[in-house]
C-alpha positions as CSV (number, residue, x, y, z in Angstrom):
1,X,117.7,112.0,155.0
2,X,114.7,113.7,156.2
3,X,112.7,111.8,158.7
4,X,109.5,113.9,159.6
5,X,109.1,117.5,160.0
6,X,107.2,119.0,163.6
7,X,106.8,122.1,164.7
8,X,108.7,123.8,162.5
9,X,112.0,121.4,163.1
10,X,113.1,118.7,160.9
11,X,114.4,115.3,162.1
12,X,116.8,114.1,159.9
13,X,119.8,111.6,159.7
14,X,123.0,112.5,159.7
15,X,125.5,110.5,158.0
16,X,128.5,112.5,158.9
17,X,127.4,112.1,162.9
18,X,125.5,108.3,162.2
19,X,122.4,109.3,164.2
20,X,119.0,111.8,163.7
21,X,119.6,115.7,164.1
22,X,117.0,118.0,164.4
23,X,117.0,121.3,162.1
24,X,114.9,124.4,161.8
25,X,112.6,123.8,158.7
26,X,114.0,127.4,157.2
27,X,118.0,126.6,157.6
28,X,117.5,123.4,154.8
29,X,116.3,123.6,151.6
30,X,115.0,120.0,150.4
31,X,117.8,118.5,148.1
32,X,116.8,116.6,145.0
33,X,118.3,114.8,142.3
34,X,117.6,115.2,138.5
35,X,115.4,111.5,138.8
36,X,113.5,113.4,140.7
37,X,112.2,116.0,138.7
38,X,109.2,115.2,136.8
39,X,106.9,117.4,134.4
40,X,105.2,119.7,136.8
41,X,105.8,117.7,140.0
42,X,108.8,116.6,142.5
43,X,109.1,113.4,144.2
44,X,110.8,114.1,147.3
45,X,114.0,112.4,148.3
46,X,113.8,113.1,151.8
47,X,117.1,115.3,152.0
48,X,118.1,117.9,153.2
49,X,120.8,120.4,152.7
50,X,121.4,123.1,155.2
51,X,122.0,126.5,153.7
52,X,123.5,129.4,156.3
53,X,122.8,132.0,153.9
54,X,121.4,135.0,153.3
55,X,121.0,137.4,149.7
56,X,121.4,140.8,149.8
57,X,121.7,143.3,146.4
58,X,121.2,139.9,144.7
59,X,124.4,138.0,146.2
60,X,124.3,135.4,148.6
61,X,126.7,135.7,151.9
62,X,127.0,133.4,154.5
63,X,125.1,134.2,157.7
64,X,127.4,135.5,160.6
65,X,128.1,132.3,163.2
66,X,125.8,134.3,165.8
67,X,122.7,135.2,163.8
68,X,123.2,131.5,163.0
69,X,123.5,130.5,166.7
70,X,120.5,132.8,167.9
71,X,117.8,132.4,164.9
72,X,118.7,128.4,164.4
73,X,119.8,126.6,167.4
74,X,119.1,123.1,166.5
75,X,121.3,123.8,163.0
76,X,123.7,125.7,164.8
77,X,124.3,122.7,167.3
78,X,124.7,120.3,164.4
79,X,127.4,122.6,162.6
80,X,129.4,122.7,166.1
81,X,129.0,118.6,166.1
82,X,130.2,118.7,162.6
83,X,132.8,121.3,163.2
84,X,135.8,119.4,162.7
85,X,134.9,117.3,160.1
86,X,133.8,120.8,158.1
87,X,137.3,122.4,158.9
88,X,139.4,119.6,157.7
89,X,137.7,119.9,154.5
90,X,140.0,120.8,151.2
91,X,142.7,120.2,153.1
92,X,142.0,122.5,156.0
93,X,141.2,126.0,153.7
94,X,137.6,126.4,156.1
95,X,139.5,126.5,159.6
96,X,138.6,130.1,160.7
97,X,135.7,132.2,160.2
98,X,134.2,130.6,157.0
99,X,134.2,127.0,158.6
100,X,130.5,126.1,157.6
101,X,130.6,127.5,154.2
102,X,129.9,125.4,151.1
103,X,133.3,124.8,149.5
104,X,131.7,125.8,146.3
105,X,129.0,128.9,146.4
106,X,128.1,129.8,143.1
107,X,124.6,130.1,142.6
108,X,123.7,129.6,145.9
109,X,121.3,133.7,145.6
110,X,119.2,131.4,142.7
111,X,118.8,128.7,144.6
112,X,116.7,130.3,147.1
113,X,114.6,132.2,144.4
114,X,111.6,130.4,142.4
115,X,112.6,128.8,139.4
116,X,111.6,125.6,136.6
117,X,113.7,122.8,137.6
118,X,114.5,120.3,134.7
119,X,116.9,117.1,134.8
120,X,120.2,117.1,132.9
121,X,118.9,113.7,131.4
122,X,115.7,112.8,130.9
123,X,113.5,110.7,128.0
124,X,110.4,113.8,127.7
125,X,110.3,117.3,128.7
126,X,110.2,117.2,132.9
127,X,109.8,120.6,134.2
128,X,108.6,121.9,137.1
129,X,108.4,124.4,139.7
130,X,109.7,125.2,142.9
131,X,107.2,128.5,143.1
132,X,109.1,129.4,146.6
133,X,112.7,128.4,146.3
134,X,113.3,125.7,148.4
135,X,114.9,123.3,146.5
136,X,118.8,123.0,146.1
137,X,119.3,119.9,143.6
138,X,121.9,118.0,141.4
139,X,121.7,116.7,138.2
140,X,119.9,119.7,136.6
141,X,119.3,123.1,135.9
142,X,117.0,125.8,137.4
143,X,115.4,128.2,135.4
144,X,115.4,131.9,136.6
145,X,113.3,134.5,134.7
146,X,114.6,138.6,134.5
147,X,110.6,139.5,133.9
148,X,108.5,137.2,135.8
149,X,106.0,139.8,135.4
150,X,105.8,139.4,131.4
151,X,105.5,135.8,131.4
152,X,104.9,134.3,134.9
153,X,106.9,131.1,135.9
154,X,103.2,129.2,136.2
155,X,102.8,130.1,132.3
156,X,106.6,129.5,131.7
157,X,106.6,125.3,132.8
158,X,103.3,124.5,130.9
159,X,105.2,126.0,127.5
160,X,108.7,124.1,128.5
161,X,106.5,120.5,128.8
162,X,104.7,121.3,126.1
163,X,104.7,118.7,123.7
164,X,105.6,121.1,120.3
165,X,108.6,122.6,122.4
166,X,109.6,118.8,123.5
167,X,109.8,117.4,119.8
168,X,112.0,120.8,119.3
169,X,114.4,120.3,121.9
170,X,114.9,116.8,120.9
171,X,115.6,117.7,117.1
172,X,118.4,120.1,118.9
173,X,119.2,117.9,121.9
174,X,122.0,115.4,122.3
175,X,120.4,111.8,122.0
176,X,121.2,109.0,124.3
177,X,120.7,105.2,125.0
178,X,117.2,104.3,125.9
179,X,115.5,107.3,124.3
180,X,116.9,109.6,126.9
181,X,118.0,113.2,126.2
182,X,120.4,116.1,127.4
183,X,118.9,119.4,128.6
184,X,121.2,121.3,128.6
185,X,121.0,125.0,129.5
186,X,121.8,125.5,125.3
């Protein structure tokens, strides 16, 4: 949980370790949760997730354990405090090399790009946009376009919480209790 950011270095709390950590502002990205996503706004939870990777040709790899160590010090010295909790993990398959990488990595190259974020579950259309990639969130999808230069992501998130396009998606949407819907990627 993020605690205040100086400097370029957030203090944060660490459940795994039980006390605060301090991070390098560009390791994390700010982790939210579908709730959280509003139309054309966040509410920050105050998390954190740190991300030791890098996109090349459109993939994302993990960041070798010394560009880590020399660019991010303050991460790098929590990922050595963590080490052996992050090793045991699945049984023990991160012991070696790859001992800080996420167990799952897919999508982690869209992640860091802009995109429309929208909740799996929501009552009205709730988009909006994370213009410079740094979110990382659950509970929803992010919306990547393959010609931002056609229809700009600005233009994009007013028509997705337009009111005409929300009475759509809830004609072809799967209802729920309360008036909530499901938006999924369909």
């Amino acid at each position: 949980e993020t605690i205040s950011v100086r400097r370029g270095l957030i203090k944060a709390y660490s459940k795994q370790l039980d006390t605060e950590v301090l991070l390098e502002e560009d390791a994390v990205r700010l982790f939210l949760q579908g709730r959280e996503i509003r139309p054309f706004h966040i509410i920050p939870s105050r998390k954190v997730v740190l991300t030791p990777y890098f996109i090349s040709k459109g993939r994302a790899s993990p960041l070798p354990e010394k560009v880590i160590k020399s660019e991010w010090p303050e991460a790098y010295s929590y990922l050595r405090k963590s080490k052996s909790y992050l090793c045991a993990r699945e049984d023990g398959k991160f012991v070696g090399s790859d001992w800080y990488e996420f167990g799952r990595n897919q999508n982690i190259d869209l992640m860091l790009l802009p995109k429309i974020l929208v909740p799996d579950i929501a009552d009205r259309a709730s988009f909006a946009l994370d213009e410079h990639g740094r979110y990382a969130f659950t509970s929803g999808y992010g919306l990547t376009l393959y010609d931002e230069s056609r229809h700009p992501l600005k233009f994009m998130l007013a028509l997705c919480n337009s009111r005409i396009l929300d009475f759509y998606w809830k004609q072809v949407s799967t209802p729920l209790r309360g008036g909530f819907f499901r938006y999924f990627t369909q």
